[in-house]
Legacy VTK file of the C-alpha trace (Angstrom):
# vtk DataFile Version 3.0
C-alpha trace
ASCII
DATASET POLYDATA
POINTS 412 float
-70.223 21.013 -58.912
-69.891 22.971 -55.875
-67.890 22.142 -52.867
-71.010 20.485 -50.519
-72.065 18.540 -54.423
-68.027 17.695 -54.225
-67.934 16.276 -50.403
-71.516 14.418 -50.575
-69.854 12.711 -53.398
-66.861 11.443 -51.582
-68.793 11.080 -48.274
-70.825 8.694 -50.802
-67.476 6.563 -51.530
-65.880 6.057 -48.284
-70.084 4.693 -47.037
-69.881 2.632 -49.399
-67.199 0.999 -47.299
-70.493 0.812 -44.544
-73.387 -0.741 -47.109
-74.508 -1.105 -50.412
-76.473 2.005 -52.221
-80.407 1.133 -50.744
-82.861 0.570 -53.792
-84.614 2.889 -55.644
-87.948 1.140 -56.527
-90.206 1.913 -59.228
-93.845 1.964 -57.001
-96.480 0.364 -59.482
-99.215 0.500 -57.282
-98.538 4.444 -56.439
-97.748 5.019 -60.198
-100.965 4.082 -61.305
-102.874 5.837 -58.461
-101.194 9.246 -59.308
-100.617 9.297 -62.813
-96.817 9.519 -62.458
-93.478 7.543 -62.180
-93.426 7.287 -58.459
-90.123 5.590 -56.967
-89.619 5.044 -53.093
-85.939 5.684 -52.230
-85.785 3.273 -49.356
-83.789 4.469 -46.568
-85.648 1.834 -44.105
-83.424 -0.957 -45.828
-79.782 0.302 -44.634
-78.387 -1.830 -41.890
-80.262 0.262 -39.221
-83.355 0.453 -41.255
-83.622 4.423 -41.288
-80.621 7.130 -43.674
-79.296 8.446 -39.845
-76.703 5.927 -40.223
-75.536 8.445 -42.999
-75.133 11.513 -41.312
-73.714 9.716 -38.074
-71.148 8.158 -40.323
-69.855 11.666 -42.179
-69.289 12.926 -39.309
-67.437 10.757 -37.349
-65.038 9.798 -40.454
-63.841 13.459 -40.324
-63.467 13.354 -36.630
-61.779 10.836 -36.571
-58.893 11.913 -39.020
-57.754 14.051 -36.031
-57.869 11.443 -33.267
-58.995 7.995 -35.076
-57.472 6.240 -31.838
-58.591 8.103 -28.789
-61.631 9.547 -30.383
-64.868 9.426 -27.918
-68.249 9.768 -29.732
-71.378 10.571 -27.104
-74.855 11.196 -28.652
-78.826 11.832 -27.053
-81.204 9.901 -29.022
-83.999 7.144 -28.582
-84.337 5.732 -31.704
-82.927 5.934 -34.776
-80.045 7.927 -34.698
-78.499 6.079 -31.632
-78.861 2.922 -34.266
-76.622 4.517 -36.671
-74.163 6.065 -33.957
-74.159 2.528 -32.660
-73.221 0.810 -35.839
-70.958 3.118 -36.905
-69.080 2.670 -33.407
-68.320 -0.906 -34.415
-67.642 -0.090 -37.265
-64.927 1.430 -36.853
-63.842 0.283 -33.595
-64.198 3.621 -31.331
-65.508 4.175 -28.104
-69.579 5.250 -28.079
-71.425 6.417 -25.185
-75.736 6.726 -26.351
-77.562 8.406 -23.277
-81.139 6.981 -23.888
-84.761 7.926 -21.848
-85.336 6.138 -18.836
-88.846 5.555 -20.948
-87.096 4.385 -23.990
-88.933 0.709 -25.224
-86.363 -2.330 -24.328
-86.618 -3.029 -28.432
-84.874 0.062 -29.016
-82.488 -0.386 -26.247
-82.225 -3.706 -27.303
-81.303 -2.801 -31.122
-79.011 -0.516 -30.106
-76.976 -2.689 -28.109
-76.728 -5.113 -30.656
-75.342 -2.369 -32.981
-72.957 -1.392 -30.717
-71.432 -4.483 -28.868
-68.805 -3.760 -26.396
-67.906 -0.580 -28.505
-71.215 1.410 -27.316
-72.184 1.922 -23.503
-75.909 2.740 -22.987
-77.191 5.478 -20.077
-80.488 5.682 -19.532
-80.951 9.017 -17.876
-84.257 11.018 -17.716
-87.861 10.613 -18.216
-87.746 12.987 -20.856
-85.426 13.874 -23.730
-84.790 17.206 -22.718
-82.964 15.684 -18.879
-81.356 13.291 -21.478
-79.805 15.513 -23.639
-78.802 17.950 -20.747
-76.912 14.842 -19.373
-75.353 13.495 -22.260
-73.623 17.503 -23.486
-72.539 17.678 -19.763
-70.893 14.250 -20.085
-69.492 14.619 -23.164
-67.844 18.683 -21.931
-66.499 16.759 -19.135
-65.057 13.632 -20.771
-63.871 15.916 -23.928
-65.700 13.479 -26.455
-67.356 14.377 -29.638
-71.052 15.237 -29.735
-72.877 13.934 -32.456
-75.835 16.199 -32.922
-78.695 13.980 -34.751
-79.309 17.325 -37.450
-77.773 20.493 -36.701
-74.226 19.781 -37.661
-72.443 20.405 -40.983
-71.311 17.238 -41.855
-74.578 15.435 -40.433
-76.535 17.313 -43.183
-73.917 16.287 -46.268
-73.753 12.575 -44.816
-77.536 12.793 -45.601
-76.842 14.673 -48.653
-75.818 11.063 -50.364
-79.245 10.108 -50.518
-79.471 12.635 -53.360
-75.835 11.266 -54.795
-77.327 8.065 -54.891
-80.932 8.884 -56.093
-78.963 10.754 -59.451
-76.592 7.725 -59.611
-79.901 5.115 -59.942
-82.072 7.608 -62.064
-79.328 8.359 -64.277
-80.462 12.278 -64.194
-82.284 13.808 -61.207
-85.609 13.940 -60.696
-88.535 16.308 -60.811
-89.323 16.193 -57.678
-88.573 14.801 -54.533
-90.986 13.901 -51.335
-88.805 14.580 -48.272
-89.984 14.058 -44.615
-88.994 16.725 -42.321
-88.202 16.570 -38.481
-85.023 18.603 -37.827
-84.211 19.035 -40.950
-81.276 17.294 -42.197
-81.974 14.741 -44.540
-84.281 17.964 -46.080
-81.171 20.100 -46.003
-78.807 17.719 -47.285
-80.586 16.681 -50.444
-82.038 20.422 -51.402
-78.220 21.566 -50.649
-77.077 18.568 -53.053
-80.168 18.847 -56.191
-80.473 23.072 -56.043
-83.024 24.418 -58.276
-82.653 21.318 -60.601
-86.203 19.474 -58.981
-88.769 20.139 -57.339
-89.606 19.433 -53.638
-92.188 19.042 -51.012
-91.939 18.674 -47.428
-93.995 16.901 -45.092
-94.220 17.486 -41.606
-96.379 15.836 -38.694
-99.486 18.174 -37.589
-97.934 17.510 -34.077
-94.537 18.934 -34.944
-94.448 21.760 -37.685
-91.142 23.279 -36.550
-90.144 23.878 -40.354
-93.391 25.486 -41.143
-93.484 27.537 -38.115
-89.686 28.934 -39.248
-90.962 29.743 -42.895
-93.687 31.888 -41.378
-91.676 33.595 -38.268
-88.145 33.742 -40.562
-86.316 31.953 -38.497
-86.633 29.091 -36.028
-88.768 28.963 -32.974
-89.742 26.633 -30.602
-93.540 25.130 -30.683
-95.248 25.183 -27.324
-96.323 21.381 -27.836
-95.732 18.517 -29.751
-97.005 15.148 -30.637
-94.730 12.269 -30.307
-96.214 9.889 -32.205
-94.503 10.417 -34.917
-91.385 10.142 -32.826
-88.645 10.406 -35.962
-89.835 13.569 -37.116
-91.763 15.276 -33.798
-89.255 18.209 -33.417
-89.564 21.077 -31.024
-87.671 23.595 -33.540
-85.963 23.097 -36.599
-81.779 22.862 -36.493
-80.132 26.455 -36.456
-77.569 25.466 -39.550
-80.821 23.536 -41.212
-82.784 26.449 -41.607
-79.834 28.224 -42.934
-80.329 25.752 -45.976
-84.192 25.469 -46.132
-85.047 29.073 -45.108
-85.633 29.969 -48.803
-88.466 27.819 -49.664
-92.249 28.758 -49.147
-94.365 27.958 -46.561
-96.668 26.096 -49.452
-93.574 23.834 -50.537
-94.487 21.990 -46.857
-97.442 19.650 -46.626
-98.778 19.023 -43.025
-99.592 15.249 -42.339
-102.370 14.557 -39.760
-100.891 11.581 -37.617
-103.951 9.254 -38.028
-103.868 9.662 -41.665
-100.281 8.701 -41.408
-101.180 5.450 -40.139
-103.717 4.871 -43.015
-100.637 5.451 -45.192
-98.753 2.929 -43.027
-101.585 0.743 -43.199
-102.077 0.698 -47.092
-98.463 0.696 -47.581
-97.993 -3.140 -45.412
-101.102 -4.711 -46.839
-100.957 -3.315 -50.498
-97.055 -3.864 -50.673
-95.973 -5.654 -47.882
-93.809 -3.084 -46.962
-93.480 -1.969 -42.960
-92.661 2.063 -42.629
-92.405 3.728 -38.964
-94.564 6.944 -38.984
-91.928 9.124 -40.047
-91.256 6.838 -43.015
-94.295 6.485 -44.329
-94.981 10.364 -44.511
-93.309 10.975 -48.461
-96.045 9.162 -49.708
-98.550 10.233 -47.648
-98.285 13.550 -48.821
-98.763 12.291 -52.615
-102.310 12.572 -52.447
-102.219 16.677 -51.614
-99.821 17.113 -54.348
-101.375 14.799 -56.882
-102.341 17.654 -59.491
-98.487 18.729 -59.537
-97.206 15.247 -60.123
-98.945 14.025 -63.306
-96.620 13.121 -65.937
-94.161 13.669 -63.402
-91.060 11.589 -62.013
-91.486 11.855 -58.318
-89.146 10.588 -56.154
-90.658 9.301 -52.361
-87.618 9.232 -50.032
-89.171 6.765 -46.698
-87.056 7.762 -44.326
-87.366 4.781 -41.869
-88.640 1.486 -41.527
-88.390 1.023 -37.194
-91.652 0.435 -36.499
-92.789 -2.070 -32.813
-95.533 -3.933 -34.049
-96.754 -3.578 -30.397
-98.105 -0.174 -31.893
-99.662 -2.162 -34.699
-103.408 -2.429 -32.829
-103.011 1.407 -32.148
-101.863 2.431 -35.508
-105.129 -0.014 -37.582
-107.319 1.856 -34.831
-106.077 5.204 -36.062
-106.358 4.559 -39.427
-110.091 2.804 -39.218
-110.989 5.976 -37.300
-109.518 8.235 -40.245
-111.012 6.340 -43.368
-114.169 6.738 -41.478
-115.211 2.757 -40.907
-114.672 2.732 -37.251
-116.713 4.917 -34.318
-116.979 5.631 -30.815
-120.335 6.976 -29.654
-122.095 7.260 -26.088
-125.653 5.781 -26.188
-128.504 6.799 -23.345
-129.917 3.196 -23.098
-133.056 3.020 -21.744
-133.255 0.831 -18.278
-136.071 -1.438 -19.641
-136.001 -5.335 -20.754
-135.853 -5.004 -24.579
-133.647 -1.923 -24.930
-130.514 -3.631 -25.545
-131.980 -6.119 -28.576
-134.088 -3.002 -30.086
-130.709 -1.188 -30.261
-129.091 -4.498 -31.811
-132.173 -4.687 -34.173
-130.698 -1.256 -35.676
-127.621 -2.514 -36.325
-126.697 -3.025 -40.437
-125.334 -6.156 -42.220
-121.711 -4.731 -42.450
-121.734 -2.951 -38.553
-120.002 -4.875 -35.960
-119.690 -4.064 -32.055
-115.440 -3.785 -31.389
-116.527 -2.183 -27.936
-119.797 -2.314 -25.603
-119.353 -0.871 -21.817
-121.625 0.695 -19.600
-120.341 3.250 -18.456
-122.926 4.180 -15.761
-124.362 0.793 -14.151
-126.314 3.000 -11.028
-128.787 5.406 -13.258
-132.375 3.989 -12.692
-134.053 5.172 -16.336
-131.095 5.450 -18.541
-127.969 3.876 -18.541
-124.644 5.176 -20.619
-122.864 2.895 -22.936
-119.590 3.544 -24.706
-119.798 1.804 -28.589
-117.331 1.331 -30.979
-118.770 -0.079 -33.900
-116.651 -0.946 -37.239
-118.291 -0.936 -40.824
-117.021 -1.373 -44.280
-117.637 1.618 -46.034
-118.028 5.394 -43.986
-121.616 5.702 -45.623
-123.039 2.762 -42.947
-123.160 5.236 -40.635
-125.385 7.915 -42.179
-127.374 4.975 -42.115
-127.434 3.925 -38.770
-127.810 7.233 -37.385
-130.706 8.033 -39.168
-131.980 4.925 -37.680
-130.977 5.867 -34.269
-132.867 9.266 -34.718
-135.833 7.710 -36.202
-136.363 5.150 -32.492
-135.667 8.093 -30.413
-132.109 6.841 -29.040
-130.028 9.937 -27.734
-126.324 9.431 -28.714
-122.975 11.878 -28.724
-120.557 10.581 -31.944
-117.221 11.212 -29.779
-114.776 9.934 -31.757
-112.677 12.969 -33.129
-113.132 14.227 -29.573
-109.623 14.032 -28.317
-109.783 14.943 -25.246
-112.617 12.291 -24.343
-110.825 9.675 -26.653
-108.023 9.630 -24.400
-109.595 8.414 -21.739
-112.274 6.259 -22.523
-111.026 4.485 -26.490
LINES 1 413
412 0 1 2 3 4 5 6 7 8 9 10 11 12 13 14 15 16 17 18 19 20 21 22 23 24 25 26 27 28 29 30 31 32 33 34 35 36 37 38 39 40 41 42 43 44 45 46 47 48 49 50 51 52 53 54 55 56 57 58 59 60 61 62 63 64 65 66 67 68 69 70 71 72 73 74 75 76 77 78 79 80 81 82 83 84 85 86 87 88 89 90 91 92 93 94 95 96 97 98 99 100 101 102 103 104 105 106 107 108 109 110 111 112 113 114 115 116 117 118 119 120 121 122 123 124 125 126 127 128 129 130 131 132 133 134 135 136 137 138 139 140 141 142 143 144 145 146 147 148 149 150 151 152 153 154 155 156 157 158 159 160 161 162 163 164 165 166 167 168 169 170 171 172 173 174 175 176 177 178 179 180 181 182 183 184 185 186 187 188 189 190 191 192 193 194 195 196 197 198 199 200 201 202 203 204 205 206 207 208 209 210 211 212 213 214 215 216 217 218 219 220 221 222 223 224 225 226 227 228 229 230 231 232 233 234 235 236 237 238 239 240 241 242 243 244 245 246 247 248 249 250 251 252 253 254 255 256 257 258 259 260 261 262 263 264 265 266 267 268 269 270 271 272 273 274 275 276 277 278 279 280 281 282 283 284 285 286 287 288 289 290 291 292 293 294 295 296 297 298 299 300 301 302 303 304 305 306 307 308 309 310 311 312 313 314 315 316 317 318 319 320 321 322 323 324 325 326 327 328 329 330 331 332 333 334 335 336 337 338 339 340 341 342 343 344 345 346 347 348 349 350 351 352 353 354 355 356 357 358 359 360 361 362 363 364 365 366 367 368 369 370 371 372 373 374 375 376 377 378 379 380 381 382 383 384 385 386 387 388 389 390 391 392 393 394 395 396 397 398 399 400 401 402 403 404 405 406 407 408 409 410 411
């Protein structure tokens, strides 16, 4: 074994003084679907309910070996790896200060608290993470505590490196391939550093936040102009620096890009068909299974979901994202006619399965033709050839605006 295999290993032994090893579960359901032996290495059941409480841990064991008693640990995050900092504080009774967004959701702030008790004080500084992080490295230079960096650090990246330890461990052997999601890159560091060339892997990043697929291409990390947060545990800016370092050898074609609203049709499938609740970045292993499907046949195919904090407050948005994807839910603009009848000949078109989830006028003042916003939901996609060949055929004019993102911002 080499040195990192070595460490990860021990790492492994002194977390186990944290939790238990989380399950690796045999997936029926996906097995079936893909023709393989899929298993779901689930991450979202450690205390914290996402593997950060691995890296966070690593690294403040060997800090503290120096200074266990005076030891200061400050960190920038608003989600999951101020959870594991948190816990970890407790834990083992040392000082945390977690500088959080102003904009950070009370459930977060909430969680972390609880994680932390009176060893963990919370800041909230800045509306974005950028002011946070700014403030929390100034704090920490002045106060001469320990940064813990959430994936560019050494030790972060072979803390996560024992969710490969334990994946061997449970399989008995490793693997021939393993479905890692990527944001900055350490859990995907970690377990390629521990496996090698002994499996297979594919990455999955967000659409809004390709920072490893923009390194493969450039050779090196850069920053992307924009991102999408909705996928808030892996929407990085730029991959880690020492990440890279590790991942920099793969091909661009070893990373699968995950469109967010198919994400939450993953999510979706994932807490009806198996009543199991993944955040965004959690659910995006298997999401990816379907684009790789002809390399996994036969195959044993390890899905490592990442995280499992997911606010069902998002729950509405995430079932509208997914309708919108599978194709059973649109938004349209109708010209309606200013005439008595208009509105029940329009509801005369309407099929068995279509159902009105949104009706507004949009323009009340027009005198011959008002505009409506629609949202109608169907069972299967195919209801709407039908309906707008219907449409067509009475002469209703009609713009189908729901991929239009710009418009769907401000009017679904």
């Amino acid at each position: 074994m080499t040195n990192f295999q070595d460490n990860a290993v021990v790492a492994l032994h002194h977390m186990r003084n944290l939790f238990p090893a989380t399950p690796l579960q045999k997936n029926a359901h996906l097995s079936e679907r893909f023709g393989a032996e899929i298993y779901l290495k689930r991450e979202d059941l450690t205390p914290v309910r996402s593997y950060k409480l691995r890296g966070a841990f690593n690294a403040m064991r060997k800090t503290m070996t120096d200074a266990p008693e005076t030891a200061l640990f400050v960190c920038a995050s608003a989600g999951n790896h101020a959870q594991g900092v948190a816990f970890n504080c407790q834990h083992f009774g040392v000082t945390g200060v977690i500088f959080m967004p102003v904009t950070t959701p009370a459930q977060k702030i909430l969680k972390t608290r609880i994680f932390g008790g009176d060893w963990v004080e919370i800041r909230l500084v800045g509306d974005y993470f950028d002011d946070t992080l700014a403030a929390a490295q100034t704090f920490c230079a002045s106060e001469g505590g320990h940064f813990l960096a959430p994936f560019d650090d050494v030790d972060v990246i072979e803390g996560q490196a024992c969710v490969a330890v334990e994946i061997e461990e449970q399989l008995a052997r490793p693997p021939d391939r393993v479905v890692l999601p990527v944001g900055g890159g350490g859990l995907a560091a970690g377990v390629t550093s521990y496996f090698g060339n002994d499996v297979d892997y594919t990455f999955v990043e967000p659409k809004g936040g390709a920072s490893l697929s923009a390194a493969l291409v450039a050779g090196k990390p850069v920053k992307l102009d924009t991102i999408d947060t909705f996928v808030d545990g892996a929407a990085v800016a730029c991959i880690g620096t020492k990440t890279f370092e590790r991942l920099k050898q793969f091909d661009p074609d070893d990373v699968e890009i995950a469109p967010e609203d198919r994400i939450c049709a993953t999510m979706m499938e994932m807490l009806n068909i198996e009543g199991i609740v993944l955040e965004p970045a959690g659910a995006m292993s298997i999401d990816a299974l379907d684009s790789i499907r002809d390399q996994i046949v036969g195959k044993t195919v390890v899905c490592v979901t990442s995280g499992g904090n997911f606010d069902f407050e998002r729950l509405p948005e995430v079932k509208e994202r997914a309708q919108r994807f599978s194709g059973v839910k649109k938004y349209f603009i109708l010209r309606l006619p200013q005439r008595p009848g208009a509105l029940k000949e329009f509801l005369g078109i309407l099929g068995p399965n279509d159902d009105i989830a949104r009706f507004e006028y949009l323009k009340k003042s027009a005198r011959n033709f008002g505009s409506v916003l629609i949202g109608i939901e169907t069972t299967s996609p195919d209801d709407f050839a039908v309906l707008f060949a219907k449409l067509d055929a009475a002469g209703f004019t009609y713009s189908d605006i729901t991929n239009d993102e710009t418009l769907a911002q401000f009017v679904i």
